[in-house]
BAVEX-587253 format. One line per 5 residues: their letters; for each residue x, y negated, z of C-alpha. Coordinates in steps of 0.001 Angstrom, whole numbers, plus 524288, in hexadecimal, padded with zeros to 5 digits. Layout:
<recs>
A> X/Y/Z  ...
</recs>
This chain:
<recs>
XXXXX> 1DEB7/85696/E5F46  1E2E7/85742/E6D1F  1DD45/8621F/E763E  1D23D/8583D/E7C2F  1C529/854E3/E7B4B
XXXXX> 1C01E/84DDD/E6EF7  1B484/842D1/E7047  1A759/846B5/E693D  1A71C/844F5/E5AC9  19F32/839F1/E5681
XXXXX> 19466/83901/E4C24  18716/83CFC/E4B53  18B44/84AE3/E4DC7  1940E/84793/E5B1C  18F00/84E42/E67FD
XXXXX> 18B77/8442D/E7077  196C8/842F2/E7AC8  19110/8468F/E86F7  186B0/851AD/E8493  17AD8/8521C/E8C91
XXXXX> 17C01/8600D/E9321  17164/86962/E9086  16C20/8608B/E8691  16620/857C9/E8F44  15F39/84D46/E8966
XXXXX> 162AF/85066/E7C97  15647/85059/E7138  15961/85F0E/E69B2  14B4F/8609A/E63A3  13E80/85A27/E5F52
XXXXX> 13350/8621D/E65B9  12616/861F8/E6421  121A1/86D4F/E6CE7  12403/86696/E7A44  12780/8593A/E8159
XXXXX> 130CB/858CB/E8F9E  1318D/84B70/E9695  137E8/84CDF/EA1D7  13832/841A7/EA6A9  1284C/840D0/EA7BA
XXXXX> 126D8/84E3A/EAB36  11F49/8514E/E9DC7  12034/85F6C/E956E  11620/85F42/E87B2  11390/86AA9/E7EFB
XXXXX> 11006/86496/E71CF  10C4C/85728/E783A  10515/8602F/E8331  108E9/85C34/E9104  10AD1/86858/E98DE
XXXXX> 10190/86339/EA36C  0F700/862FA/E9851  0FA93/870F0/E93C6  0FAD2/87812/EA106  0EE17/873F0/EA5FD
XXXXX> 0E713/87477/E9829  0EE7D/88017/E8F1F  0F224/88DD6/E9128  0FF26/893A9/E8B42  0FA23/8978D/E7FBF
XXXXX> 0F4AC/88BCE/E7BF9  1016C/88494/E801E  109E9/88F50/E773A  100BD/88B7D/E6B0D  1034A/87D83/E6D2C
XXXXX> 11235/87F7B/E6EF3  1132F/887AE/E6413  1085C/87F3F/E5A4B  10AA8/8716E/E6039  0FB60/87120/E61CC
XXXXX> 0F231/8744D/E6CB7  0E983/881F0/E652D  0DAF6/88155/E609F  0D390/88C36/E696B  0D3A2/89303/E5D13
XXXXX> 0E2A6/8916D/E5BD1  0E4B2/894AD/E69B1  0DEE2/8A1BA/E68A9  0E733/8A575/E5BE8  0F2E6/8A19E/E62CE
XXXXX> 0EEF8/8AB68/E6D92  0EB3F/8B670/E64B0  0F7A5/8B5C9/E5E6D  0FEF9/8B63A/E6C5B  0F7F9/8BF8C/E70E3
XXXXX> 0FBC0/8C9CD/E66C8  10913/8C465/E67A5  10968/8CA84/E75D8  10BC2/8D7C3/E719A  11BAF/8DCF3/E73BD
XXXXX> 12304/8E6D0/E68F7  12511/8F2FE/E7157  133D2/8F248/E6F5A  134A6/8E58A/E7853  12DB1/8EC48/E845E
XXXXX> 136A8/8F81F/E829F  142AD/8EF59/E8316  13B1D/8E980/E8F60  13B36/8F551/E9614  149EA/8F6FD/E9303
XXXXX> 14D88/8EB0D/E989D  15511/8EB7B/EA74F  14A74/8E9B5/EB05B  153A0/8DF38/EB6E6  1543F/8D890/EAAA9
XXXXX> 151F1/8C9D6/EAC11  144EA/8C704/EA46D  14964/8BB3B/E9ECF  1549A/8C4FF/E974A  148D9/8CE57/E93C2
XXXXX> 140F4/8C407/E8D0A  14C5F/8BF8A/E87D0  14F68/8CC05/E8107  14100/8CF4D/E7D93  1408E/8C45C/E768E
XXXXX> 14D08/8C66D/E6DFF  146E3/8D586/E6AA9  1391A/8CF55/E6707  13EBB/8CA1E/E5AEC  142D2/8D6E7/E56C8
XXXXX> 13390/8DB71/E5684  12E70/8CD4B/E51DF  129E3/8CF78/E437D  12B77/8C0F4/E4156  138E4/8BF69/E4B08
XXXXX> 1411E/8B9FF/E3F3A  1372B/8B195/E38E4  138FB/8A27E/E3B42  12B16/89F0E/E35D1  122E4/897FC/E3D86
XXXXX> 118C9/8A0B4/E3D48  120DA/8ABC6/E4115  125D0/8A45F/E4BBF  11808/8A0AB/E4FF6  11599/8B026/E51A8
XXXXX> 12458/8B297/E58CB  11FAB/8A7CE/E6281  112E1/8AEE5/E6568  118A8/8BC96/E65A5  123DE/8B745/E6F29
XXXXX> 11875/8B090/E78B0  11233/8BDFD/E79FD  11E6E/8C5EF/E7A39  12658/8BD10/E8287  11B5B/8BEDC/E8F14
XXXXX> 11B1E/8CE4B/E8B61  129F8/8CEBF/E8E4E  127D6/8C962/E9A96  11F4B/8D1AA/EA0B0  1232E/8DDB1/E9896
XXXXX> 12FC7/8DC0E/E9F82  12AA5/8D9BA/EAC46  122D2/8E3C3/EAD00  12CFB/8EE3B/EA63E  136CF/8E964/EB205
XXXXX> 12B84/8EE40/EBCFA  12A0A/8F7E1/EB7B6  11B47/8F62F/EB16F  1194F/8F943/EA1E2  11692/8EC8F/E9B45
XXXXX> 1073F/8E8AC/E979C  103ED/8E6CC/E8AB4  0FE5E/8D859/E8A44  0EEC1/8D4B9/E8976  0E872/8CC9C/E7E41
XXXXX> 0DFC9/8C8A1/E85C5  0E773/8BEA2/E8ED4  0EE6D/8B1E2/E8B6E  0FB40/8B269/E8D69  10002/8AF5D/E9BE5
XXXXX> 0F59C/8B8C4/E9F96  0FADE/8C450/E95AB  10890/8C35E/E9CA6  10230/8C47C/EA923  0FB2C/8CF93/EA59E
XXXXX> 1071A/8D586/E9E93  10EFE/8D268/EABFC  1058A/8D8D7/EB51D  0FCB1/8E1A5/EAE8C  0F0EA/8DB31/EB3C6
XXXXX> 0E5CC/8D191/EAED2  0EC9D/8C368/EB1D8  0E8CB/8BB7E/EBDAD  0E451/8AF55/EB4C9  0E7BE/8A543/EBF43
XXXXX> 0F638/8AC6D/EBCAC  0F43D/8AC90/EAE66  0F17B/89E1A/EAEC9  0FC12/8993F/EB664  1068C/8A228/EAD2D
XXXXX> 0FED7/89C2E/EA112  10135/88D91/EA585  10F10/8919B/EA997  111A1/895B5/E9B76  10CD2/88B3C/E9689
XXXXX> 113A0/88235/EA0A8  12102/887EE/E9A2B  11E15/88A35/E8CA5  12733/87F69/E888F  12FE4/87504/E8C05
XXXXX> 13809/86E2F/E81D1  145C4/87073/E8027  14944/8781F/E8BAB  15498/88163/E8B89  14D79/88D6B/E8513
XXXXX> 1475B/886D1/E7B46  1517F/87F91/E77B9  158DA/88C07/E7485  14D68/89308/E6E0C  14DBE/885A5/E6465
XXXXX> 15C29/8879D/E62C8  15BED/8947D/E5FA5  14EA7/892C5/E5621  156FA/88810/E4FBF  160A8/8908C/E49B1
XXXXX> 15705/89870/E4152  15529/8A475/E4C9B  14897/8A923/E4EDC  13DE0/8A855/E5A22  142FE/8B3A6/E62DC
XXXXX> 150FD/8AE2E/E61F1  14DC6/8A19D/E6551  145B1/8A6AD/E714A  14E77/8B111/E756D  15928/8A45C/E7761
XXXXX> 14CEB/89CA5/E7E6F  14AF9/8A82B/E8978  158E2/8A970/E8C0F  15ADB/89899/E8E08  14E25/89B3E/E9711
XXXXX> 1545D/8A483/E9E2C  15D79/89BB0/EA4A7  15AE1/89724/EB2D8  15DD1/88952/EADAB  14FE4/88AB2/EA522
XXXXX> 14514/89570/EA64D  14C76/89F47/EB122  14973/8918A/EBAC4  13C96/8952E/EBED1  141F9/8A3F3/EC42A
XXXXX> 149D5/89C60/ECB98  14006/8938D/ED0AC  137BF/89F07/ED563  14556/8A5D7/EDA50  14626/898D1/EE2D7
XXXXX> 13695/8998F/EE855  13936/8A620/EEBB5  145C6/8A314/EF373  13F69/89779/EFA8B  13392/8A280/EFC21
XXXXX> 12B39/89B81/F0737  12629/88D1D/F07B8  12CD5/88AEA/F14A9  13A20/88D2E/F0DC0  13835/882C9/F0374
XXXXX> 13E98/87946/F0954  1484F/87FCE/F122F  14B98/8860D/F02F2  14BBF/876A9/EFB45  1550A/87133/F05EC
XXXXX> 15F44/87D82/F0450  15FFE/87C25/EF5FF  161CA/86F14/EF5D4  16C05/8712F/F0199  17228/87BD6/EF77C
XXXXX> 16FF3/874BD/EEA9B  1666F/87EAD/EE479  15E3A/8799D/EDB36  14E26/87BDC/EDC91  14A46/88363/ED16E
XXXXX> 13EAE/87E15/ECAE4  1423E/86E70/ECF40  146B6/866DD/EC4A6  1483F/8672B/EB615  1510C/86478/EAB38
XXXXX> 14672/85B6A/EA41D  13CA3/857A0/EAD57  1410E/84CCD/EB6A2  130D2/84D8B/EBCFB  12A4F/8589B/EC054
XXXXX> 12806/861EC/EB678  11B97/8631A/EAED5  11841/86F49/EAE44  11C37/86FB4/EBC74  10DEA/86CDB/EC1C6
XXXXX> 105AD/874C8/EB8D8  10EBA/87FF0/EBF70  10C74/87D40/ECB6D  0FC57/87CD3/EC845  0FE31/88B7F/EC27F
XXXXX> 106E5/88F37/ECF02  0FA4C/88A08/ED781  0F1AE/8916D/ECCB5  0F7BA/89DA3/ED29D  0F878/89A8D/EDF48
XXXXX> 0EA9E/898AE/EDF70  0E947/8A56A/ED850  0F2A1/8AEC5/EE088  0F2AF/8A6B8/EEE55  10232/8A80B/EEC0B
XXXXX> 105E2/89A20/EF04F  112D0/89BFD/EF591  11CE6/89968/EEAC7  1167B/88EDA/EE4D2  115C7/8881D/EF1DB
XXXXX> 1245D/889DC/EF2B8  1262D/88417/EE6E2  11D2A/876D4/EE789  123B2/875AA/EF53A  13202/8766E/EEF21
XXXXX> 12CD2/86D2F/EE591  127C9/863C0/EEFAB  1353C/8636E/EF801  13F27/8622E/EEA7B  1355A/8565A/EE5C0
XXXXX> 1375C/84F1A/EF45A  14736/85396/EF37C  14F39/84791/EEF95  158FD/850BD/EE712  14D04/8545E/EDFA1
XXXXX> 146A9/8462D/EDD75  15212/83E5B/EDA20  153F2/8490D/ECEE0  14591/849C5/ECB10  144EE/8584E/ECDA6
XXXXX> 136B6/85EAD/ECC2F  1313A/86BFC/ECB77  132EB/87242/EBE6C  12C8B/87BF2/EB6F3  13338/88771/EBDB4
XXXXX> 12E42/8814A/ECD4A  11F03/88555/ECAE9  12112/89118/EBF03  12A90/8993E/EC973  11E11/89A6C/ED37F
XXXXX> 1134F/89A96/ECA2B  11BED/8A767/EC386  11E3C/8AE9F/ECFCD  1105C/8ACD7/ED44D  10BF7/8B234/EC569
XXXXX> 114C3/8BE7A/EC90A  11E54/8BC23/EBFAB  12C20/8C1A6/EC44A  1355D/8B73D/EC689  14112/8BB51/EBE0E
XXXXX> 13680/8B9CA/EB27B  1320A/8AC82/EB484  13C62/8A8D1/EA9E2  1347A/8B20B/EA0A0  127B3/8AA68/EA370
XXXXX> 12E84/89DEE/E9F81  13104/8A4A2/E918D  123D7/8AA12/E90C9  11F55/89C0A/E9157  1295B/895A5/E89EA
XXXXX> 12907/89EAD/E7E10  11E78/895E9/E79BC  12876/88990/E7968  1341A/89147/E73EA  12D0A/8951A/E6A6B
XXXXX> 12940/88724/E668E  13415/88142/E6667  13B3A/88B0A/E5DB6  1304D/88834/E526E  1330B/87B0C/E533B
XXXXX> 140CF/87D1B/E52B2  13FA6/88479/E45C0  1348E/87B4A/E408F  13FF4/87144/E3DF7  14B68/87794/E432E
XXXXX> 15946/873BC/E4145  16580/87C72/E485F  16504/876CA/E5777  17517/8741C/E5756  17A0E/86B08/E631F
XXXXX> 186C8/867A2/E63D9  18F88/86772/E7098  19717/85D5A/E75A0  1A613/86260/E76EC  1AD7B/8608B/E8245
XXXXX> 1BA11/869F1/E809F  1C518/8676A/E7845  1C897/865A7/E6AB4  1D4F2/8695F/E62C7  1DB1D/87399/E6D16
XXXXX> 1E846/87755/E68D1  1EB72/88587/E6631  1F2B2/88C51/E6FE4  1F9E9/89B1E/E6D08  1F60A/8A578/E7621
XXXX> 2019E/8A6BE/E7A90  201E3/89875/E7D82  1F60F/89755/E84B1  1F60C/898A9/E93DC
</recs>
């Protein structure tokens, strides 16, 4: 063969000639645990729409029906807590490696590692059963949220709290945070925020926790590989840089003076737009309700008036319409974290707090009826190179 390109092979195993990058519109999966139409602006958990959930369910109920497929009996409800609850609990080994992290560290990398070490002091980390993942799941939803604030704490300086059985679980990590009973206004708003982002089909970091699950490799594996594909500022780091962008516009005189130079520059508006949704996004309202839930409770108004007037000047922008660009889940999550008191370089960590709950899903219904996830690439380089001699080559 000549040093050229070759045409794809045909057959039912040829890569189809042009592929889609990034896998766009390309079917990898069937999925029960949750339905995307972006076209209609519509997100389900189980059949649930996400409207429904947010202004009937709490996180905990919305974890038991991601991880059962079923809405709990009060009964059930309260077993699924108990069992989280005592899940919360760290091995003292992880918050001594917490304290020997860099205090510069990025949190994102610290969860990421915390994660990988938990296995090591999971009694069932091996074990592919379903009931031992069933109890990895829980122990991760506890452990995941102690990380966090262990962490953040440990980096002020401040010796981590021991978490409270008393408290559901967006007002334990408060309380674990700050050290003090939970503002429940604030412990709402986090709860509905978790459950706002506890899944979302196949998005980047579940796609490569379902990858990973798919060869055989066990729960922490397969999440360690989620947190680092979240980490990107393509997928979970885009609501730091959302609040990194409020903060630069910092008054509500400078919105607009702030839109116009971007656009003069190119910049993109963190928080406008979205790889699925063409409309706004759906969890994008019941956001902005929690973000005037805290408003109401702390009289701090000022970011999320930034925001919804950003949002108001991008929606009347021609650049923005003619591309059906509308606020995403980052827009209304940035403010409503800040005015929680979460720092901004672990807003990323608060998206894997949530989303544990929908990793976690999807990789037991990867190994339910799993078969190795193995794409293949379309080729574009050469075939049949000729061998050249060192000494030959230039």
């Amino acid at each position: 063969m000549s040093n050229t390109t070759r045409p794809a092979a045909a057959g039912a195993e040829a890569v189809q000639a042009a592929a889609d990058k990034g896998l766009a519109g390309i079917v990898v999966a069937d999925s029960n645990v949750s339905f995307v139409d972006g076209a209609e602006g519509v997100l389900e958990y189980w059949g649930y729409d996400i409207r429904v959930l947010a202004e009937h369910s709490t996180f905990e109920e919305t974890a038991y029906l991601l991880w059962n497929g079923r809405l709990p009996t009060a009964n059930g409800l309260q077993a699924m807590k108990a069992q989280a609850r005592a899940c919360r609990f760290m091995p003292p080994e992880i918050i001594a490696a917490l304290r020997n992290m860099p205090k510069n560290a990025d949190p994102m990398a610290v969860m990421r590692s915390a994660v990988s070490m938990l296995a090591h002091y999971d009694p069932e980390s091996e074990e592919n059963t379903a009931i031992a993942h069933q109890h990895k799941a829980c122990r991760l939803l506890g452990q995941i949220s102690g990380v966090v604030a262990g962490y953040e704490r440990i980096r002020r300086g401040e010796e981590p709290i021991k978490p409270r059985m008393d408290l559901d679980h967006a007002a334990n990590f408060l309380w674990m945070l700050t050290g003090e009973d939970p503002e429940p206004l604030a412990a709402r708003a986090l709860d509905q925020y978790l459950l706002l982002l506890a899944e979302h089909e196949l998005n980047a970091s579940t796609f490569t926790a379902r990858v990973i699950a798919s060869t055989g490799s066990e729960l922490h594996s397969a999440i360690t590989g989620a947190l680092g594909a979240l980490k990107g500022p393509a997928h979970g780091a885009a609501v730091q840089e959302a609040m990194v962008q409020f903060l630069e516009i910092g008054s509500l005189a400078n919105v607009e003076p702030w839109f116009r130079k971007s656009r003069s520059e190119g910049k993109r508006v963190m928080g406008i737009g979205h790889r699925v949704y063409k409309v706004r996004d759906p969890r994008a309202a019941p956001l902005m309700k929690n973000v005037e839930m805290m408003v109401e409770a702390t009289g701090e108004r000022q970011w999320f008036d930034i925001a919804r007037k950003l949002e108001r000047i991008a929606a009347e922008d021609p650049y923005f319409q003619q591309r059906n660009l509308s606020a995403n889940v980052d827009f209304y999550s940035a403010p409503l974290l800040y005015a929680i008191g979460i720092p901004v370089d672990s807003f990323t960590c608060m998206f894997a707090m949530s989303r544990i709950v929908g990793w976690t899903a999807h990789v037991y219904e990867q190994q339910a009826d799993n078969r190795l996830i193995r794409p293949l690439a379309n080729y574009t380089g050469k075939h049949q190179t000729p061998w050249t001699p060192i000494a030959q080559r230039g």
